[in-house]
LUMRO-237826 format. One record per residue: residue in one letter; z, x, y negated of N, C-alpha, C in turn. Coordinates in steps of 0.02 Angstrom, whole numbers, plus 50000, padded with zeros to 5 digits. Example, Ala and Ser with C-alpha at 12.3 -4.5 7.8 and 13.67 -1.06 7.14 Angstrom:
# residues 2
A503905066050284503905061550225503905066050165S503545064250112503575068450053503945064549998
END
This chain:
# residues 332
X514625233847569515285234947539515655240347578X516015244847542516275248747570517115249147557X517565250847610518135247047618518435254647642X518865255447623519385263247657520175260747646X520465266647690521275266347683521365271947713X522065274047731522315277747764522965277947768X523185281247833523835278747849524375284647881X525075286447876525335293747884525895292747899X526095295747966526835293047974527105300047978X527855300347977528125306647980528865308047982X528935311148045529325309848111529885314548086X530415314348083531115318148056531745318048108X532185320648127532755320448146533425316548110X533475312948116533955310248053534835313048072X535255312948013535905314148036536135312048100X536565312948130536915308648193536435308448237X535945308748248535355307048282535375310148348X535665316048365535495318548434536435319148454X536165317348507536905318748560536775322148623X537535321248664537595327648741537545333148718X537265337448780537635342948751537235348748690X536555344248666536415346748652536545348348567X536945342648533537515342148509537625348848450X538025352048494538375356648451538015360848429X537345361648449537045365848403536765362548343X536865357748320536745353748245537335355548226X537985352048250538595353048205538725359048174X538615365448216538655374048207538285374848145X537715371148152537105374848106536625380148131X536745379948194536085384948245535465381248201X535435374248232534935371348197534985364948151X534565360248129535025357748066534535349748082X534975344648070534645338848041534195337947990X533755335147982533285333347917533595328047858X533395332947794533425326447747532975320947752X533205313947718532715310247746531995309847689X531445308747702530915311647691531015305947593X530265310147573530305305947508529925298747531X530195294347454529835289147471529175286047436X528905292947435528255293347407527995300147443X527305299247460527245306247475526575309447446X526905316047382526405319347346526145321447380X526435328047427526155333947451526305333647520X525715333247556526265334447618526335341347655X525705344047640525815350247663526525355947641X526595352647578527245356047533527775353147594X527965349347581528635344947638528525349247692X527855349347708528165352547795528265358047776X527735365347736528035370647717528825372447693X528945367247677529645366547658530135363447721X530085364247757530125362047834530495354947828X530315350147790530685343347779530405340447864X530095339747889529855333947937529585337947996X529595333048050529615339448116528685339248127X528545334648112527685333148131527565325448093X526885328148075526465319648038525865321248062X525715314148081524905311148090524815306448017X524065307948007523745306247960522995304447990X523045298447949522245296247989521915291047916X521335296247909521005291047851520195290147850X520175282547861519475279047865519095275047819X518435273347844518105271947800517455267747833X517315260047805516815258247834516305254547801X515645253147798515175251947787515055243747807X515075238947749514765231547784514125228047765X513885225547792513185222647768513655217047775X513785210347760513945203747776514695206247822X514585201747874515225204947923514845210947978X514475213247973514265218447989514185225547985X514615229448024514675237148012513865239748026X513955243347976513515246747951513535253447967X514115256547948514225262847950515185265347960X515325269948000515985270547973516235276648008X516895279347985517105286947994518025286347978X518085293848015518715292748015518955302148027X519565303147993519725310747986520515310547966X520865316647983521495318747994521835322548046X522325319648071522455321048128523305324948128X523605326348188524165331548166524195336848109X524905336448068525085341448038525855343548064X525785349548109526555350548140526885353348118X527655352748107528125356448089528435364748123X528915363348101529295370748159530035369248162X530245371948198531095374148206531435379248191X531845379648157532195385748123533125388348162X533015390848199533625394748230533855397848189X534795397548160535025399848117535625404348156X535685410348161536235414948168536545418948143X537255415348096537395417248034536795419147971X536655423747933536395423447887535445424147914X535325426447991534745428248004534525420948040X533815419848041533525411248042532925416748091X532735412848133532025411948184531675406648175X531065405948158530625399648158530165400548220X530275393348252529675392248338529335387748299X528625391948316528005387548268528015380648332X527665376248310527725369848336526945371548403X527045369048441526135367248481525885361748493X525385360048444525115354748433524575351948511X524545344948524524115343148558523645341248565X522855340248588522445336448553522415330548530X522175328448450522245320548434521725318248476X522095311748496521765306948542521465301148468X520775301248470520445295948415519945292448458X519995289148494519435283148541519065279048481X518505278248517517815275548478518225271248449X518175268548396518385261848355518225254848390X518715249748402518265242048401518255238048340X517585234448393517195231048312517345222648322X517265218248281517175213548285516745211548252X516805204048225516265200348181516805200948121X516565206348065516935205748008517425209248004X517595213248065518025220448065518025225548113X518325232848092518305237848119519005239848147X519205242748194519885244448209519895252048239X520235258848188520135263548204521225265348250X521115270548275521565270948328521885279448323X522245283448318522465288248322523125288648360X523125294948388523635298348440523745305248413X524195306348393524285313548374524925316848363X525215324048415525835325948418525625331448455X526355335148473526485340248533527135340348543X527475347648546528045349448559528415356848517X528985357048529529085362848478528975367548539X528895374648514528915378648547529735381948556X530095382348540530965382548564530965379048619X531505383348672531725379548748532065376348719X531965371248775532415366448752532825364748849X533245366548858533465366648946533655358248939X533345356949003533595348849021533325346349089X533895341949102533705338849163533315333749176X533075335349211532315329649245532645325349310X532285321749324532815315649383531885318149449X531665322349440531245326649501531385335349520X531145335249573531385343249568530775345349518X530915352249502531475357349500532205353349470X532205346649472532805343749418532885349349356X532655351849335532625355549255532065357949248X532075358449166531545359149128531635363049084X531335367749047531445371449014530985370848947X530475368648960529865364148885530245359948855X530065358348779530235352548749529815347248767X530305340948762529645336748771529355334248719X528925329248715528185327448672528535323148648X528275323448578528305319248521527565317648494X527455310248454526755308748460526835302748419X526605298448393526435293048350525845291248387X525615284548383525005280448366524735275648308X524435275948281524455272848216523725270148204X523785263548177522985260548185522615256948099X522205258848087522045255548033521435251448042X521585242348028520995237948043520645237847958X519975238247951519665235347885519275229547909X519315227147855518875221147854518395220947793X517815217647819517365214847783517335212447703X518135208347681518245208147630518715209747595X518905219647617519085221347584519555223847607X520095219947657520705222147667520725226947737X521435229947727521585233547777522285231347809X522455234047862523065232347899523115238447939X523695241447938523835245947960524585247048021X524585250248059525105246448088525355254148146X525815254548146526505259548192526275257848243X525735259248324525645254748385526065257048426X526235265148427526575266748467526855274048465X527595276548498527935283248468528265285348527X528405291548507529005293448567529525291848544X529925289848602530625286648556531105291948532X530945297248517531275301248484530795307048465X530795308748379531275307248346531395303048297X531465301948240531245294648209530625295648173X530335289648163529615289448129529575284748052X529395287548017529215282047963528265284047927X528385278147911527435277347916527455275647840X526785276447782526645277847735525865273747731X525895269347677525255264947668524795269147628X524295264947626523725269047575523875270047501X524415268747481524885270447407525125276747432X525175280847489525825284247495526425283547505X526505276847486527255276247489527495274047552X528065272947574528485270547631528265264247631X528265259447706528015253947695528715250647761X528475255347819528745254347878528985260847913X529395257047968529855263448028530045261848075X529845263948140530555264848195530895263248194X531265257048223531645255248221532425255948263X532065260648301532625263548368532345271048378X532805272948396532945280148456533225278348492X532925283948544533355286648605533295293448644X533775297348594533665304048621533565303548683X534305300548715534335302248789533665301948844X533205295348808532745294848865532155299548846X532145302148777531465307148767531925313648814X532505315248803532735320548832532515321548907X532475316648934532155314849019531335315849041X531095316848988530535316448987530165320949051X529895319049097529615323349155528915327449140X528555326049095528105328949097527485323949040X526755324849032526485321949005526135315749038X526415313949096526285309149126526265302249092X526845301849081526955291949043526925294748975X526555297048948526445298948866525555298448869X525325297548813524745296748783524035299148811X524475306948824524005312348852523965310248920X524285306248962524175304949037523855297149044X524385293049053524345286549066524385279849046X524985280748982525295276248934525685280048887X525865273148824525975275248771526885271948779X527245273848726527885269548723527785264448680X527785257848701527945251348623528445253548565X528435251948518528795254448468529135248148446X529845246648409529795243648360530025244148303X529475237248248529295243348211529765238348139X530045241848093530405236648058530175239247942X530265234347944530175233947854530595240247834X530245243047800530635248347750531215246947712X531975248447700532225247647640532275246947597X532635248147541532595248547462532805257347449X532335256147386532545263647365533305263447353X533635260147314534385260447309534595262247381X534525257947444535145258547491534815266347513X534395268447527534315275847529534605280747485X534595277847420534875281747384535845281947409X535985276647399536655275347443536935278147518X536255276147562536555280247614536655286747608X536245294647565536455299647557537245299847545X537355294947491538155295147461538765295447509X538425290047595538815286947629538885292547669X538305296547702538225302047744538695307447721X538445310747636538755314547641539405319347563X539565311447559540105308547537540715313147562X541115312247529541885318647504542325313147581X542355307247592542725305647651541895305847720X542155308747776541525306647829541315299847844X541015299647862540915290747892541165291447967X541505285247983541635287248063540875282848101X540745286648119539975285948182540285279948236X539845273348228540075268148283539315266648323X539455265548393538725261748424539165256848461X538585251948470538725245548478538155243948530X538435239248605537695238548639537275232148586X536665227248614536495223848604536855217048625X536895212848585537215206848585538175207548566X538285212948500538855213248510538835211048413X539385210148409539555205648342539725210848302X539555214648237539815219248191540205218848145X540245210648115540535207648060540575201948086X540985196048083540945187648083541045185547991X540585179747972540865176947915541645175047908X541855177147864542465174047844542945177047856X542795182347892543375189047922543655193247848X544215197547858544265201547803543875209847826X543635212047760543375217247776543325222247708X543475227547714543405232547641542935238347643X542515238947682542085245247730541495244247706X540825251647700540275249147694540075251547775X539715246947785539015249547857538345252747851X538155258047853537715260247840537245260347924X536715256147927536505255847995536025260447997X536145265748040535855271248063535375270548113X535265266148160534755265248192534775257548238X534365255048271534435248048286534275243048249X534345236948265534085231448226534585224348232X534875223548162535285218448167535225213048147X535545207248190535275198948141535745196648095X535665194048059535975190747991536175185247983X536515179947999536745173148003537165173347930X536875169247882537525165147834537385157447856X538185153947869538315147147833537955143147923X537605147547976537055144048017536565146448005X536335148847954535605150647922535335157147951X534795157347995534835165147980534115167647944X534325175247896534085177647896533655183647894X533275187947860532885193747895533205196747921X533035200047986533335206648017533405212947962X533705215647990533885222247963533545228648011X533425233447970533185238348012533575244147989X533375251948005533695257947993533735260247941X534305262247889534295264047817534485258847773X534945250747799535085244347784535835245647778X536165245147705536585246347678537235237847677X537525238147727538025231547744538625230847736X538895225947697539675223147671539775225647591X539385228247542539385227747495539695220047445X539295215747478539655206947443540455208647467X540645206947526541225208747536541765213847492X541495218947481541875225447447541775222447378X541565217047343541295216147281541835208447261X541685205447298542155199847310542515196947340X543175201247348543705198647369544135200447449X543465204747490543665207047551543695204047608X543115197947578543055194247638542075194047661X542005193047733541345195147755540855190047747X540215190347730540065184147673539465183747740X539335185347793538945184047835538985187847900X538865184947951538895188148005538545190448027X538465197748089537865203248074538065204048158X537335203048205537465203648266536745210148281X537075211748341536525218848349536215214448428X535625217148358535015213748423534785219048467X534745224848464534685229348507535265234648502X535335239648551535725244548530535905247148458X536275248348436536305251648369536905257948356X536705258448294537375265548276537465264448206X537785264048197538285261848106538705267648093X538675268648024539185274847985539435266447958X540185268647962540655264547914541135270147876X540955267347804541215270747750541765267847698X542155270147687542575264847646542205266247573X542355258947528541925258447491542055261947442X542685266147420542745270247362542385275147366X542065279547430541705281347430540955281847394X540715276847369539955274747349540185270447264X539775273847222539745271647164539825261647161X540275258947132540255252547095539755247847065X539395253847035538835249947008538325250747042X538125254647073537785255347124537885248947177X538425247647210538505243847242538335235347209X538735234547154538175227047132537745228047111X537345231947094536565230247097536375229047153X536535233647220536325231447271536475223147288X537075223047308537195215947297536675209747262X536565212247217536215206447171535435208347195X535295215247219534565211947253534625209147295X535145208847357535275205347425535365197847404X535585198247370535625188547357535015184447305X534415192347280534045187147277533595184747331X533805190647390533285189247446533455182947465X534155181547501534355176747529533915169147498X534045171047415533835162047377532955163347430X532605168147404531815168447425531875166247493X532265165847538532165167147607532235159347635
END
């Protein structure tokens, strides 16, 4: 029996996403934030030609079973890198990207499955000046960006695919053997990729970064967050550490939350439930009925929220959303 998949993540800058000083060259338009990627992916070579995404790994396998026994099996892809586009007034510079070697280690086997493994990234070629906590204390390289991404087959049939590990900046979202969006990153942190000393604690040296890794959205609240981002009022930009309260039930509230990065927990009534991850569209029930907060939303790790007032974002838009959120809750 023969069993394949493949699996593609692909790494973007999202709005709000970078801070210090390196900052004002997004706001200016020297250089620019990414739209956020599709949620299907036809072409990818088109997207990056079209400079949508800064770098994707792609890794697609294939294995051979007699019983639970590999037989035969293979595996191909690897980096596809982006570039950076320097804008000065009407004239643009593109720094082609420099890719690193993909790291693909022999596969492990078991009784009844195969587990293939990929590493694949580099750096842009644009300086990027920053301080290092060793001498020279500065740096003038960008640092490394990289994914790990693993696809298990099995014997009867199935696959599992899974985000193992990323640089924590810039964000990542990963793509099943449909193409479509499945999973993402659930955090950044410019600041600590900005520190980066060298290829030491990255892939290419010694270790990888843990990731975590959270459920994809809905096409609606994506479609929504564009509205919220870049919507006729701004959103005001909030971060919040871990263990801090965003909403309490029963509070008044008229605002939407659009959670930009981090991972938040969900309590109704005592109950809790699913986390939330990045691109999770919050207080819609509220804005719908009556202005009061129909659950309480605590940040389990660091996070960053756009809060938007709700005239901002289409009505109907907003109860449909609504009415998928509460059929999750009954399922849950």
């Amino acid at each position: 029996m023969r069993v394949e998949s493949t699996i593609t993540s692909i790494s973007w800058i999202p709005s709000e996403a970078v801070g210090g000083y390196t900052k004002p060259a997004f706001t200016v338009g020297l250089t620019h934030y990414d739209d956020p990627p599709p949620d299907a992916i036809k072409d990818l070579d088109a997207l990056r030609d079209g400079d949508r995404f800064r770098f994707a790994n792609r890794l697609t396998v294939w294995a051979e079973f007699d019983g639970d026994r590999v037989t035969g099996h293979g595996a191909e892809g690897g980096l596809v890198m982006g570039a950076t586009t320097v804008r000065l007034g009407p004239l643009g510079v593109t720094f082609a990207a420099v890719g690193l070697p993909d790291l693909r280690p022999e596969p492990q086997m078991g009784d009844g499955w195969i587990r293939f493994t990929q590493t694949a990234g580099g750096r842009t070629a644009l300086p990027f000046p920053r301080r290092i906590a060793r001498p020279p204390y500065l740096r003038l390289q960008s640092p490394l960006v990289w994914t790990t991404l693993s696809v298990t087959l099995y014997a009867d049939g199935r696959a599992e695919a899974m985000l193992e590990g990323a640089s924590p900046f810039p964000r990542h979202w990963v793509y099943g053997p449909d193409h479509r969006l499945t999973m993402k990153a659930g955090l950044t942190d410019f600041a600590a990729w900005a520190t980066q000393e060298g290829p030491a604690r990255t892939p290419w040296g010694d270790e990888d970064s843990p990731v975590l890794v959270t459920a994809a959205e809905t096409a609606l609240e994506r479609e929504l967050s564009l509205l919220i981002m870049r919507g006729g009022a701004r959103p005001l930009i909030r971060s919040l550490p871990a263990g801090s309260c965003l909403v309490r039930q029963g509070e008044p509230g008229s605002s939407l939350f659009l959670l930009l990065d981090g991972v938040l927990g969900v309590d109704v009534d005592g109950r809790s439930l699913p986390e939330l991850g990045p691109g999770a569209i919050l207080g819609e029930r509220a804005v719908l009925e009556g202005g009061t907060r129909t659950a309480t939303l605590t940040a389990l790790t660091p996070i960053r929220v756009a809060e938007a007032p709700a005239e901002s974002v289409d009505r109907e838009a907003l109860t449909r959303l609504a009415q998928g959120h509460h059929r999750e809750d009954q399922l849950t």
